[in-house]
N, C-alpha and C positions, 0 to 999 in steps of 0.2 A: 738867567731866567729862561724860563724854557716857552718860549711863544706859542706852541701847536699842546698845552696843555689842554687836556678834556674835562668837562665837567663832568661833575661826579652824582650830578642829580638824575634820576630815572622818570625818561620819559614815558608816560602812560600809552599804553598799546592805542593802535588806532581803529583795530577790531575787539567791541566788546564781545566777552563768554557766549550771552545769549544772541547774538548777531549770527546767521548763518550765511555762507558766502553762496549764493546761488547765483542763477543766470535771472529769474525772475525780482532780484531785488537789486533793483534799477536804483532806489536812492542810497545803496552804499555803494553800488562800483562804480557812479558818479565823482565819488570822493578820491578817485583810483584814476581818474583821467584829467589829462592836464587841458591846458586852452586850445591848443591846435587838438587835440581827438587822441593824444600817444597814452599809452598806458604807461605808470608813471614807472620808477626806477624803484627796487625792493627798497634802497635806503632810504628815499622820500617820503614813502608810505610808512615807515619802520613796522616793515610787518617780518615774520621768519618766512623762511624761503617757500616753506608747505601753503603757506597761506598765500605767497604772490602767485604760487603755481596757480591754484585755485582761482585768485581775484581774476590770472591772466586766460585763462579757459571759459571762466565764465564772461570776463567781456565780450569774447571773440566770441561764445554762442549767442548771447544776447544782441550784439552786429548783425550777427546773419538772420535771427531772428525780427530783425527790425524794431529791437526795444529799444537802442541805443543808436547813435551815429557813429558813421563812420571814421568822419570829419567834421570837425566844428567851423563849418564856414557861415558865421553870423554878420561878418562884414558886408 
C-alpha cells in the first residue's frame, strides 16, 4: 500500500477571477499572512507562483504604507 498517496480531488483556488491582488485590498492579503505577521508559503495559499509574487509585493507595499502590520504582537 502506498501511504504518501494524493488525493485526487481539486482544490478550489484561493483567489477568485474577479478578485484583484492590490496593495489597497487589505481584506484579501489578510488571508496571505499567518499569526506572527509572515507571509504565508505559495503551497499554503495554493495560489501559482505569479500570484504569490504579486500577494508578496503587495503586502510589503501596504507595511510601508501603514495599511497592514508589520508584526502581529496582540499578546
Amino acid at each position: 500500500m502506498n501511504k504518501f498517496k494524493r488525493s485526487l480531488r481539486r482544490r478550489s483556488p484561493s483567489i477568485r477571477p474577479d478578485e484583484a491582488i492590490d496593495y489597497k485590498n487589505t481584506s484579501l492579503l489578510r488571508r496571505f499572512i499567518g499569526e506572527q505577521g509572515r507571509i504565508l508559503s505559495r503551497r499554503m495559499n495554493r495560489l501559482t507562483s505569479k500570484q504569490q509574487r504579486l500577494v508578496a509585493t503587495s503586502i510589503k507595499r501596504a507595511r510601508i504604507l501603514a495599511l497592514l502590520p508589520f508584526s502581529n504582537n496582540e499578546n
